[in-house]
TIMI-2910 file (N, C-alpha, C, CB; in pm, 1 decimal, decimal comma, always signed):
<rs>
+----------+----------+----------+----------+----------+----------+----------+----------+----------+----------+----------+----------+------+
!      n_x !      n_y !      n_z !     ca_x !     ca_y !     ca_z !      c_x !      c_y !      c_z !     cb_x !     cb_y !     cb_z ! resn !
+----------+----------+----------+----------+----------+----------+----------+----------+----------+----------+----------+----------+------+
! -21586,1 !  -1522,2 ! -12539,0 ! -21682,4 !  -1499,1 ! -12644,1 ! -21748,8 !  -1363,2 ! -12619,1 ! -21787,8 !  -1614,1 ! -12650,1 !  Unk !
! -21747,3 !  -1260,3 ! -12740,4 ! -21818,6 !  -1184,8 ! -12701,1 ! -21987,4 !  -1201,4 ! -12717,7 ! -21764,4 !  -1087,3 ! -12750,9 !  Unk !
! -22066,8 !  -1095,2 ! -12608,7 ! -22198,3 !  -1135,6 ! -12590,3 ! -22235,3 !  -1088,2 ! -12731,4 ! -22281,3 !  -1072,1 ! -12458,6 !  Unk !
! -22212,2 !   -985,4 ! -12833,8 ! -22218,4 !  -1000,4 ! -12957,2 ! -22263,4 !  -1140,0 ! -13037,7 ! -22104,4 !   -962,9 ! -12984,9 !  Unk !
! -22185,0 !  -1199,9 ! -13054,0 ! -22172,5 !  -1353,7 ! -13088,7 ! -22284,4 !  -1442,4 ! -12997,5 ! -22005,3 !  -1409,1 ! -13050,8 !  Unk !
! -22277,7 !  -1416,7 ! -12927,8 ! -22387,5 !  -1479,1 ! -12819,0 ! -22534,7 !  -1432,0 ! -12849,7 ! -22351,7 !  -1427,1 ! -12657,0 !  Unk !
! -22565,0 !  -1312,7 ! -12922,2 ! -22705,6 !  -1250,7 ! -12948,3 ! -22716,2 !  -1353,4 ! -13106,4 ! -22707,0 !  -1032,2 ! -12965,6 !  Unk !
! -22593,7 !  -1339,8 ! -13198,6 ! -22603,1 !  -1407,9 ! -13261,4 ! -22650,5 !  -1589,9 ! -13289,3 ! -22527,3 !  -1364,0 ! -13273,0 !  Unk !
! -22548,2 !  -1606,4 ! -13193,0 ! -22573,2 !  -1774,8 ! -13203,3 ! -22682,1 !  -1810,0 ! -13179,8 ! -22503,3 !  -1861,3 ! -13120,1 !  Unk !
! -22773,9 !  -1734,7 ! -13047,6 ! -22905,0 !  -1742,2 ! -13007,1 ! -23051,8 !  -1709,9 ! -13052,7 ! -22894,5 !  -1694,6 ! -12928,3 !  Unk !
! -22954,8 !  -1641,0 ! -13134,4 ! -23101,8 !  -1510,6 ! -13245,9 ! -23155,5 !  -1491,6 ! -13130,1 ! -23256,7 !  -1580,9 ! -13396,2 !  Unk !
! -23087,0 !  -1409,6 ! -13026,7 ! -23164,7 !  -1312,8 ! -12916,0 ! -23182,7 !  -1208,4 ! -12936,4 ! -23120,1 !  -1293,4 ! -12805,0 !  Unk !
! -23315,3 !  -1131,2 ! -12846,4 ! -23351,2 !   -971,0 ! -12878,8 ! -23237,5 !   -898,6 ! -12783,8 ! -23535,5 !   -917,6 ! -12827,2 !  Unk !
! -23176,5 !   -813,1 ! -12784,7 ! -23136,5 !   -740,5 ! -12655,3 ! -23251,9 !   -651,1 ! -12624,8 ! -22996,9 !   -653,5 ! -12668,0 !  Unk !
! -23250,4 !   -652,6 ! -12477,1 ! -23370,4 !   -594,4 ! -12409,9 ! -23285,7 !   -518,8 ! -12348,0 ! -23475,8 !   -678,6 ! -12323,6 !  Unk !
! -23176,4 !   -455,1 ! -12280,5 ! -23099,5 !   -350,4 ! -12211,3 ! -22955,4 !   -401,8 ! -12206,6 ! -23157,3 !   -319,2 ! -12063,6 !  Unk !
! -22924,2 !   -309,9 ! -12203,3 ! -22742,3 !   -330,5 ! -12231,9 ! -22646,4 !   -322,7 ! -12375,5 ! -22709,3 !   -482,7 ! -12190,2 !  Unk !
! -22749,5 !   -240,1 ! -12465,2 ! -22688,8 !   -305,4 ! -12613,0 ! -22553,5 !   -167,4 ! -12592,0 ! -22838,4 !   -293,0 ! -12808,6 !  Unk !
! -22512,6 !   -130,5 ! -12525,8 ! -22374,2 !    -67,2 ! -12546,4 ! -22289,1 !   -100,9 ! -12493,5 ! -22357,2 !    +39,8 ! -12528,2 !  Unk !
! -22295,4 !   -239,7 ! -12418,1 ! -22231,2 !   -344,0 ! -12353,3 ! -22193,3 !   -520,3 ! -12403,1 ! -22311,9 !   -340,8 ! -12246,6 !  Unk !
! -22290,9 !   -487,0 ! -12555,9 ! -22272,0 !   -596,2 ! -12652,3 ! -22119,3 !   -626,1 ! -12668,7 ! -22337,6 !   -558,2 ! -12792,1 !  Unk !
! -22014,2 !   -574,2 ! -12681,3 ! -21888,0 !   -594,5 ! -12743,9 ! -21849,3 !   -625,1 ! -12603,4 ! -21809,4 !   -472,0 ! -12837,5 !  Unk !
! -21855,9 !   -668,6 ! -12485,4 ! -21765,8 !   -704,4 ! -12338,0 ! -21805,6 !   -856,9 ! -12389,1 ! -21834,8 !   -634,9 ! -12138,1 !  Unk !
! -21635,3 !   -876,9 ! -12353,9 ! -21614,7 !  -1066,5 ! -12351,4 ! -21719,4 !  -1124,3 ! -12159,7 ! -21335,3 !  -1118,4 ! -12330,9 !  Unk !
! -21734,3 !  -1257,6 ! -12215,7 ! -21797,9 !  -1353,2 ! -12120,6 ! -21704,6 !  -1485,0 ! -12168,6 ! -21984,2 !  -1370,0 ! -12141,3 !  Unk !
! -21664,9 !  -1531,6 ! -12038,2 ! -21593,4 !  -1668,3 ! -12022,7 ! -21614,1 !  -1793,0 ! -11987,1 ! -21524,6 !  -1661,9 ! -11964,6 !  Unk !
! -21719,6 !  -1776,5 ! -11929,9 ! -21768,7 !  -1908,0 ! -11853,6 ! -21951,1 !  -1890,4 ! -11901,9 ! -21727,1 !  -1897,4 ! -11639,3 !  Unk !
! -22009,8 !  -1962,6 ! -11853,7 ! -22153,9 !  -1979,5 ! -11853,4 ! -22301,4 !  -2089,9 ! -11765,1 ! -22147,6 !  -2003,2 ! -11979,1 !  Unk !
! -22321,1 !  -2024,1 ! -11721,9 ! -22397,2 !  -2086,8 ! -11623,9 ! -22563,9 !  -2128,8 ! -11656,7 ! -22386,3 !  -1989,9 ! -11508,1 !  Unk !
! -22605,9 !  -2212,3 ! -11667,2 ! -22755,9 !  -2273,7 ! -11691,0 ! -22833,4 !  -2317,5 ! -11600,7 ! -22760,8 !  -2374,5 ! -11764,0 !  Unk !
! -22937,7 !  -2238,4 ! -11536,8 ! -23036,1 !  -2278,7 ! -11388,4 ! -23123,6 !  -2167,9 ! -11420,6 ! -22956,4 !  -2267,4 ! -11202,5 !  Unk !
! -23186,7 !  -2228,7 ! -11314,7 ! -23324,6 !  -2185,4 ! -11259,1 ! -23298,4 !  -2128,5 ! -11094,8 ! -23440,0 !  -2332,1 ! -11263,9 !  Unk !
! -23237,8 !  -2238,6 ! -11052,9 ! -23256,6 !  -2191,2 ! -10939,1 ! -23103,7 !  -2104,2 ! -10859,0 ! -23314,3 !  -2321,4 ! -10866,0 !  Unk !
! -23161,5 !  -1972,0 ! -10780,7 ! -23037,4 !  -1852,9 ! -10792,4 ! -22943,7 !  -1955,7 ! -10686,5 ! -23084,0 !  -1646,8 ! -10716,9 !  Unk !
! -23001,4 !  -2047,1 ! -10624,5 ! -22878,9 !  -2104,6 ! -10476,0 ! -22747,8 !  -2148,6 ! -10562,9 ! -22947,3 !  -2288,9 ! -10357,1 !  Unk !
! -22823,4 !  -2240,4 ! -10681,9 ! -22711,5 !  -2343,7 ! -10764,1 ! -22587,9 !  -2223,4 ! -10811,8 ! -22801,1 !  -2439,3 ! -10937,7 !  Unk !
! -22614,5 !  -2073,5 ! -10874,9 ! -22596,4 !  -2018,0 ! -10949,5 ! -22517,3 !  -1953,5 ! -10813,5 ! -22700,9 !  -1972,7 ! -11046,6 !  Unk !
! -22546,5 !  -1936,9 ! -10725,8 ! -22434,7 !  -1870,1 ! -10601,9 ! -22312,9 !  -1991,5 ! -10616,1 ! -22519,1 !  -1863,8 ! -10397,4 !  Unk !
! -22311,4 !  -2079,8 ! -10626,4 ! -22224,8 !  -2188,2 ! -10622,2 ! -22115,0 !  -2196,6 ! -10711,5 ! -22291,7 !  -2293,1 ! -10636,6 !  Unk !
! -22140,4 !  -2090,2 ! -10818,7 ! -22068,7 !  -2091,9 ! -10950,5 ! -21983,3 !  -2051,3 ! -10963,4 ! -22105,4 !  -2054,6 ! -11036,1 !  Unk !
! -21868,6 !  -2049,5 ! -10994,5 ! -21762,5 !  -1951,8 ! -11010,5 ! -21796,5 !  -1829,3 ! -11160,5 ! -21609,9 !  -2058,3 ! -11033,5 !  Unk !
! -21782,0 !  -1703,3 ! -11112,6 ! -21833,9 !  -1605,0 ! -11237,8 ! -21770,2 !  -1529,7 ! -11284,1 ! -21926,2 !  -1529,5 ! -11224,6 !  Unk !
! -21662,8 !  -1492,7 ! -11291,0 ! -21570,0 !  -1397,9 ! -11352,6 ! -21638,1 !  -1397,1 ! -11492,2 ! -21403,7 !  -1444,5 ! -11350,2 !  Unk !
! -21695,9 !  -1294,4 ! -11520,6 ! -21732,0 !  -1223,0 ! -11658,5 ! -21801,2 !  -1360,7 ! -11716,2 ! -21580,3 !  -1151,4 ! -11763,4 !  Unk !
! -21882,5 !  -1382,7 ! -11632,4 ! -21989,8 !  -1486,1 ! -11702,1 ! -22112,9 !  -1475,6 ! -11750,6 ! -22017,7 !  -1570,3 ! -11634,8 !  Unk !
! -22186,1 !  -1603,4 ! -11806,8 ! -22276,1 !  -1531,9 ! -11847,7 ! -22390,5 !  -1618,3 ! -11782,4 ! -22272,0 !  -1506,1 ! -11999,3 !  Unk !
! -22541,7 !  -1565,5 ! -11761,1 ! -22626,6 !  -1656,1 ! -11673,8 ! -22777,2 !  -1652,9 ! -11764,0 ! -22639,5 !  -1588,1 ! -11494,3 !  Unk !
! -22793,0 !  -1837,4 ! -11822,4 ! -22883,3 !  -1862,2 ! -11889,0 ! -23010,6 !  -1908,5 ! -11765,9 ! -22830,0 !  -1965,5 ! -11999,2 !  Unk !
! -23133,6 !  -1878,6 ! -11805,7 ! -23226,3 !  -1857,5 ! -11702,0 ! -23354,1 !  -1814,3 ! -11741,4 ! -23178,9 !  -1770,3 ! -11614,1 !  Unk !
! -23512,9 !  -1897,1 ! -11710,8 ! -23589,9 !  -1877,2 ! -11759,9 ! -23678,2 !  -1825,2 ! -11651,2 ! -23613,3 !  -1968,0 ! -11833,4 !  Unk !
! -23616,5 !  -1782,5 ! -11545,2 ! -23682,3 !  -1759,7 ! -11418,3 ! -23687,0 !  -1614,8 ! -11486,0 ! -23601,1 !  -1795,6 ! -11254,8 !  Unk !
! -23825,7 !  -1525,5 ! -11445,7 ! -23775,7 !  -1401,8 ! -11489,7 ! -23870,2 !  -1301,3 ! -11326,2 ! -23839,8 !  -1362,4 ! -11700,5 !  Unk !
! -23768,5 !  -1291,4 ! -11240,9 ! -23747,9 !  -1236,4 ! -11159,6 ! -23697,0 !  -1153,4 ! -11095,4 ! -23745,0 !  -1266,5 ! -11141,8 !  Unk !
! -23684,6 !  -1026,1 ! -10981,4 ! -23580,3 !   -945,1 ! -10992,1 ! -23447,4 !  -1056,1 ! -10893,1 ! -23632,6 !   -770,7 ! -10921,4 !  Unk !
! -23474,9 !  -1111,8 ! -10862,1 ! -23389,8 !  -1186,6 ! -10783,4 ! -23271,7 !  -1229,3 ! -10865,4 ! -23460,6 !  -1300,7 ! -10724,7 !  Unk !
! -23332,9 !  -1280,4 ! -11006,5 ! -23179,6 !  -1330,4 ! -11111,3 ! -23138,2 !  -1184,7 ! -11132,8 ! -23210,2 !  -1431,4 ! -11301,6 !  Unk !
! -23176,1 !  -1117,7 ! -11153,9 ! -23090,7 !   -973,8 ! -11139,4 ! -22949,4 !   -940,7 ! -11033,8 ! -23204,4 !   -869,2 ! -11086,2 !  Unk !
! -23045,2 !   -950,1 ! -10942,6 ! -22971,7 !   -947,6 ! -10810,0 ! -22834,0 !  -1049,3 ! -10763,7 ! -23083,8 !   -977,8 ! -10714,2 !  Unk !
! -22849,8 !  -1147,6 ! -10825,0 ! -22764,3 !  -1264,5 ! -10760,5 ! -22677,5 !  -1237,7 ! -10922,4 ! -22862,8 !  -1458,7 ! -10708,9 !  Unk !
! -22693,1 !  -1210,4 ! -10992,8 ! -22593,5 !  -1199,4 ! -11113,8 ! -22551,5 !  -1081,0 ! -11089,9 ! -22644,5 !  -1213,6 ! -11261,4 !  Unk !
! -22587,7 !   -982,2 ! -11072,3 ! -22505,8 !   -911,8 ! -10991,1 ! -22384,0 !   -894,3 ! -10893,3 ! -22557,1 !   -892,2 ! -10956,2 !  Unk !
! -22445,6 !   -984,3 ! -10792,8 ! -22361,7 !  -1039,9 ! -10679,3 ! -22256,8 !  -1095,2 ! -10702,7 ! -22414,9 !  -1122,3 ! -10609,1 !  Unk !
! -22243,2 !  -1181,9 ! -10834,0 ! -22197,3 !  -1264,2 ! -10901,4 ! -22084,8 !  -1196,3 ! -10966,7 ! -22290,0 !  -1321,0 ! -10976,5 !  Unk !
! -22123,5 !  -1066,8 ! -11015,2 ! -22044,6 !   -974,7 ! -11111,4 ! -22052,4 !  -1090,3 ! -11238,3 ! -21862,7 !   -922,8 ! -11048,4 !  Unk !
! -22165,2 !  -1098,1 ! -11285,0 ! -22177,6 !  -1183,6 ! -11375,9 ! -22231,9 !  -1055,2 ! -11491,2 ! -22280,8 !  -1322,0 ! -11328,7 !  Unk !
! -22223,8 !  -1064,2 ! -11666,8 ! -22217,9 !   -953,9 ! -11730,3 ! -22356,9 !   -920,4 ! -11833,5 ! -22085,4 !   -964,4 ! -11801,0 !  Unk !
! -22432,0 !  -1074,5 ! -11834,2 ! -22498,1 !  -1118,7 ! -11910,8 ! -22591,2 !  -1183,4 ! -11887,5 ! -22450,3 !  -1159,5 ! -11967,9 !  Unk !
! -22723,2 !  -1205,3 ! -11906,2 ! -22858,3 !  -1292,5 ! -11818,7 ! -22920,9 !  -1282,9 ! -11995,4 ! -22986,1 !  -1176,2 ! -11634,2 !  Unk !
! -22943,5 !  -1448,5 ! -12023,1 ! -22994,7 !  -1476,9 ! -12106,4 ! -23121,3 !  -1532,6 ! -12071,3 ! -22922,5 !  -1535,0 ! -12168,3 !  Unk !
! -23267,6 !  -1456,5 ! -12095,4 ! -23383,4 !  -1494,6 ! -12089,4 ! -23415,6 !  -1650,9 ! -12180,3 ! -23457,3 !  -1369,3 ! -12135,2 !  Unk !
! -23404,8 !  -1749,6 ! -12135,0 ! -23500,2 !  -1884,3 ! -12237,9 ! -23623,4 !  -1841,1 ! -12270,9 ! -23539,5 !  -2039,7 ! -12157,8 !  Unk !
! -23624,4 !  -1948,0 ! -12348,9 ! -23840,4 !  -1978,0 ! -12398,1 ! -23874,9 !  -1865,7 ! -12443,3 ! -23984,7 !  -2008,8 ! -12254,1 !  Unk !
! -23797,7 !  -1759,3 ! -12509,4 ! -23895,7 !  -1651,7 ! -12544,1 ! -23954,2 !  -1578,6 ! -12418,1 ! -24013,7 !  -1713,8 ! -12626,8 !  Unk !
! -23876,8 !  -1632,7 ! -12269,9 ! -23964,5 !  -1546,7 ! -12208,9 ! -23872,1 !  -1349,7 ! -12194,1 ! -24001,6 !  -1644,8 ! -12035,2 !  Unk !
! -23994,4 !  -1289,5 ! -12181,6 ! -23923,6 !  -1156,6 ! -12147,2 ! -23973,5 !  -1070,8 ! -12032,2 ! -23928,4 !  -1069,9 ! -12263,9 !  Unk !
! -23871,1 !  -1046,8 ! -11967,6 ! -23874,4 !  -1007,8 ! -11802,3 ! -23963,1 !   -866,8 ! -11747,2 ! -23705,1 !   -977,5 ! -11755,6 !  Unk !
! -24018,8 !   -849,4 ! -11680,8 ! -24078,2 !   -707,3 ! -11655,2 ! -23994,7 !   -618,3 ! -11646,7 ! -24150,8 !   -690,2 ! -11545,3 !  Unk !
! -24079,7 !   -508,6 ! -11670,2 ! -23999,8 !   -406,5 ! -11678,6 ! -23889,5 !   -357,9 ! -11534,4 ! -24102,2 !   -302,0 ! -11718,5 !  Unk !
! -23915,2 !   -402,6 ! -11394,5 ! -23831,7 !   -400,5 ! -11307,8 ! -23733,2 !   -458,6 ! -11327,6 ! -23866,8 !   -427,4 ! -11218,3 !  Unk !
! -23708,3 !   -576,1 ! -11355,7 ! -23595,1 !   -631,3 ! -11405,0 ! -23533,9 !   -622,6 ! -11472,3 ! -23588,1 !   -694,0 ! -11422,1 !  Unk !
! -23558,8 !   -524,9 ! -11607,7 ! -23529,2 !   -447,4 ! -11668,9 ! -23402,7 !   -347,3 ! -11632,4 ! -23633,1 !   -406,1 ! -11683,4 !  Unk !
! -23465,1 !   -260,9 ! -11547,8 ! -23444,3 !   -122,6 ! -11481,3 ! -23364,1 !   -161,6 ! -11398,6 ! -23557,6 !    -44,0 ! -11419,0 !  Unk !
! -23355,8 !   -311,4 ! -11312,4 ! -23246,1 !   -340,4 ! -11226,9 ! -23093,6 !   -363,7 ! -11324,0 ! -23294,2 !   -482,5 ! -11136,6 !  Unk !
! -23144,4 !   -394,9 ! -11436,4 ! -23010,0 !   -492,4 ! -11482,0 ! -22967,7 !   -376,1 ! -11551,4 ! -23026,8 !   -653,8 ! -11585,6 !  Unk !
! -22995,1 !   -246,5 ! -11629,0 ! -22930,9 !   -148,5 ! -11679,7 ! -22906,5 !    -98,0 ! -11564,3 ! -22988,4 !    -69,8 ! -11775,8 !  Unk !
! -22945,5 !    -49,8 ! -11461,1 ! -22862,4 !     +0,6 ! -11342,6 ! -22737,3 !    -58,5 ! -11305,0 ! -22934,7 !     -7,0 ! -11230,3 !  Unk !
! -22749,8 !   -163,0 ! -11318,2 ! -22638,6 !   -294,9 ! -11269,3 ! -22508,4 !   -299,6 ! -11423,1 ! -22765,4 !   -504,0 ! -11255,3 !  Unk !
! -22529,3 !   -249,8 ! -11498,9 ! -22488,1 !   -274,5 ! -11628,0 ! -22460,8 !   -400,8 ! -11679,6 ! -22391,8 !   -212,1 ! -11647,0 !  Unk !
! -22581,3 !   -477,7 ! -11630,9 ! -22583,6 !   -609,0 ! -11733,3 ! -22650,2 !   -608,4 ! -11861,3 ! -22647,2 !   -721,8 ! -11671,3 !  Unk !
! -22580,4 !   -674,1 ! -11965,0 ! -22694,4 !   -674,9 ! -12028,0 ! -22781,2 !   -806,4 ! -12047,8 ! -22664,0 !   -622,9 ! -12140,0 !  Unk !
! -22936,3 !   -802,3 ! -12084,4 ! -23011,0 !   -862,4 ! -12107,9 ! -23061,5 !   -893,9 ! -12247,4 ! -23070,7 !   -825,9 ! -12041,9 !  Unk !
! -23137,5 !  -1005,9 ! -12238,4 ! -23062,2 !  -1102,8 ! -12361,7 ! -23204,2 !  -1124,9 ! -12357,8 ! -22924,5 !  -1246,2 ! -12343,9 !  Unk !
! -23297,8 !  -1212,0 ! -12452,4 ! -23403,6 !  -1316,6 ! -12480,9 ! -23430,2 !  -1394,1 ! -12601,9 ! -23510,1 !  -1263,9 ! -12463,2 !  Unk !
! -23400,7 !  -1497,8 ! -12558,5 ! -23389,5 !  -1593,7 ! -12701,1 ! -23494,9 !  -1722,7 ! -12680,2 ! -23207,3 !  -1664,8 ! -12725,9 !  Unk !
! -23567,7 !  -1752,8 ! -12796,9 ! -23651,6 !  -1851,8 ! -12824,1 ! -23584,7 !  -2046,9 ! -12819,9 ! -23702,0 !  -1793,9 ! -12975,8 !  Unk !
! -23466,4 !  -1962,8 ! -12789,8 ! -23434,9 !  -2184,6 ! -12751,5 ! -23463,5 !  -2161,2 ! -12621,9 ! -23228,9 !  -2293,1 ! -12767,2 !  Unk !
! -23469,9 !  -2317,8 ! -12626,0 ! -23506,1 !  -2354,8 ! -12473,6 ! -23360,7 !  -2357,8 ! -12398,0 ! -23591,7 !  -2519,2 ! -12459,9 !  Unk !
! -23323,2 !  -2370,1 ! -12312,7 ! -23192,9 !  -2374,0 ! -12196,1 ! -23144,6 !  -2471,1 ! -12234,8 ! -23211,9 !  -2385,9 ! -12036,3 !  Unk !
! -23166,6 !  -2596,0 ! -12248,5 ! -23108,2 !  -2729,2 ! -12301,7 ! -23031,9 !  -2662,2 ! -12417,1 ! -23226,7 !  -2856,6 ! -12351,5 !  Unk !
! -23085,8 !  -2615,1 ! -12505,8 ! -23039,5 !  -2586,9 ! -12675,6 ! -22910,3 !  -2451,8 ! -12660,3 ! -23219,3 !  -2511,9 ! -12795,6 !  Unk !
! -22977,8 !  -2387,0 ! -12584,8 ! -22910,8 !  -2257,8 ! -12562,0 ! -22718,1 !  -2306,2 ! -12521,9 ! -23013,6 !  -2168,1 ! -12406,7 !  Unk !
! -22710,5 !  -2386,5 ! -12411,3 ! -22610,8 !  -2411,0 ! -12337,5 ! -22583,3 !  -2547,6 ! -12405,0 ! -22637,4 !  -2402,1 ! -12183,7 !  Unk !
! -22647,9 !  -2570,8 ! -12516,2 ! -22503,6 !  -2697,9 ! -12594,7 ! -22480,4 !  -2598,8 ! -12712,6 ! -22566,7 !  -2912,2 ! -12676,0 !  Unk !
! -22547,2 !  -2485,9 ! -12772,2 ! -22492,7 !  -2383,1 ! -12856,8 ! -22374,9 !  -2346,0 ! -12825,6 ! -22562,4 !  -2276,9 ! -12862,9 !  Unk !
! -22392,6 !  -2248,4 ! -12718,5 ! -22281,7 !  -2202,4 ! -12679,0 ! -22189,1 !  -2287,3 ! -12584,1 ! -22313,7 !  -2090,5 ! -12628,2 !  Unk !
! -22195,6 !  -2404,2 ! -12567,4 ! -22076,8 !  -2487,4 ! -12517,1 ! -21992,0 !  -2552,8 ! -12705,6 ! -22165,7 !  -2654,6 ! -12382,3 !  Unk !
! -22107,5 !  -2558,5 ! -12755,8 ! -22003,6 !  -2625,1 ! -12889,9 ! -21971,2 !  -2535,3 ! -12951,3 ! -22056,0 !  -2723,3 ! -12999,8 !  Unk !
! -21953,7 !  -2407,0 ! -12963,8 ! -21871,4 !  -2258,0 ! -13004,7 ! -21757,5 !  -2235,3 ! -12879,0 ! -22000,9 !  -2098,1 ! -13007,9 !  Unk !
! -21712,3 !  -2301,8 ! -12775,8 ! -21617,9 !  -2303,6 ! -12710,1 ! -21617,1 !  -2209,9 ! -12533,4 ! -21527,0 !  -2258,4 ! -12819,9 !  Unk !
! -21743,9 !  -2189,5 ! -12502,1 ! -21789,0 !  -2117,5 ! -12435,9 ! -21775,9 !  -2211,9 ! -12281,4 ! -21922,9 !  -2071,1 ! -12501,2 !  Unk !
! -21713,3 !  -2201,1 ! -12168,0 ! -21684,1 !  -2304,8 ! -12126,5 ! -21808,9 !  -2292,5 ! -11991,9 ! -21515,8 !  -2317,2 ! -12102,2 !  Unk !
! -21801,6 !  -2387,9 ! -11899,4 ! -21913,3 !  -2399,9 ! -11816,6 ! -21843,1 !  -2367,8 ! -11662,4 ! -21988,5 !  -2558,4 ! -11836,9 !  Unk !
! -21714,3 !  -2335,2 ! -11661,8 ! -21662,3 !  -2284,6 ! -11514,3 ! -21628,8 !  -2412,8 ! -11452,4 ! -21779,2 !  -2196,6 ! -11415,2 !  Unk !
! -21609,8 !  -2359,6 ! -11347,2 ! -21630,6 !  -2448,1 ! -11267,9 ! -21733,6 !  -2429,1 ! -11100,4 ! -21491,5 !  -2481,3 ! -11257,9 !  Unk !
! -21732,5 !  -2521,0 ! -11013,8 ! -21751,1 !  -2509,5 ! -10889,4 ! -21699,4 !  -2470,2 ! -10760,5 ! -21769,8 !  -2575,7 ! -10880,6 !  Unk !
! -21732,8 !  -2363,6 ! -10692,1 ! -21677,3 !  -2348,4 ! -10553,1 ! -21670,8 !  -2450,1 ! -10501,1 ! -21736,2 !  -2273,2 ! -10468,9 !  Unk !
! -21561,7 !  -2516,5 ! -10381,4 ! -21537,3 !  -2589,3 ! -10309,8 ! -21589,1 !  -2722,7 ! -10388,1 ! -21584,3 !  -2548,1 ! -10185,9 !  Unk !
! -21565,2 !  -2735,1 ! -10526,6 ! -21631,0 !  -2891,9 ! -10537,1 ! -21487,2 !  -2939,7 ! -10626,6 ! -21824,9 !  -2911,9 ! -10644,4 !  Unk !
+----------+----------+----------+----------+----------+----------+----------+----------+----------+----------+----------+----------+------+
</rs>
């Protein structure tokens, strides 16, 4: 799916990365917390998350993950910002909650990965 379609389905703002809108995402990940989200398998994924920290920066990164979708309307400081266009992710913020967000984009065909070692 491209993250295009994904700003769409979500009626999200892009907050950095909009020249990175047209890169596909394959999988998709939903947490809070970054340990669960190390656990994930990420090839060109995308990471829904209402934590707004530089740390989800960092570990989606790590991740080589392409995409960090802010929940709840929340929107991240400006460091986190500045990390994730450095990083060339782009950043996302949309008014569903994480529940809504990740049965959207699971019932448009967006799949959920799988698990390391599980």
């Amino acid at each position: 799916m491209k993250i295009s379609e994904i700003v769409e389905l979500l009626d999200a703002e892009v907050l950095c990365g909009k020249e990175n809108i047209e890169n596909e995402v394959h999988s998709a990940c939903g947490c809070d917390m970054m340990s669960d989200v190390l656990a994930f398998v990420k090839e060109q994924a995308l990471l829904i998350t209402g934590l707004c920290n530089p740390q989800v920066v960092r570990t989606a990164e790590m991740m080589d993950m392409r995409c960090i979708v802010f929940v709840r309307g929340k929107i991240p400081p400006k460091e986190v910002l500045t990390l994730a266009e450095e990083a060339g992710i782009v950043v996302l913020s949309s008014k569903e909650r994480m529940y809504v967000a990740c049965g959207k984009l699971y019932s448009k065909g967006l799949s959920g990965g799988f698990l390391q070692n599980g």
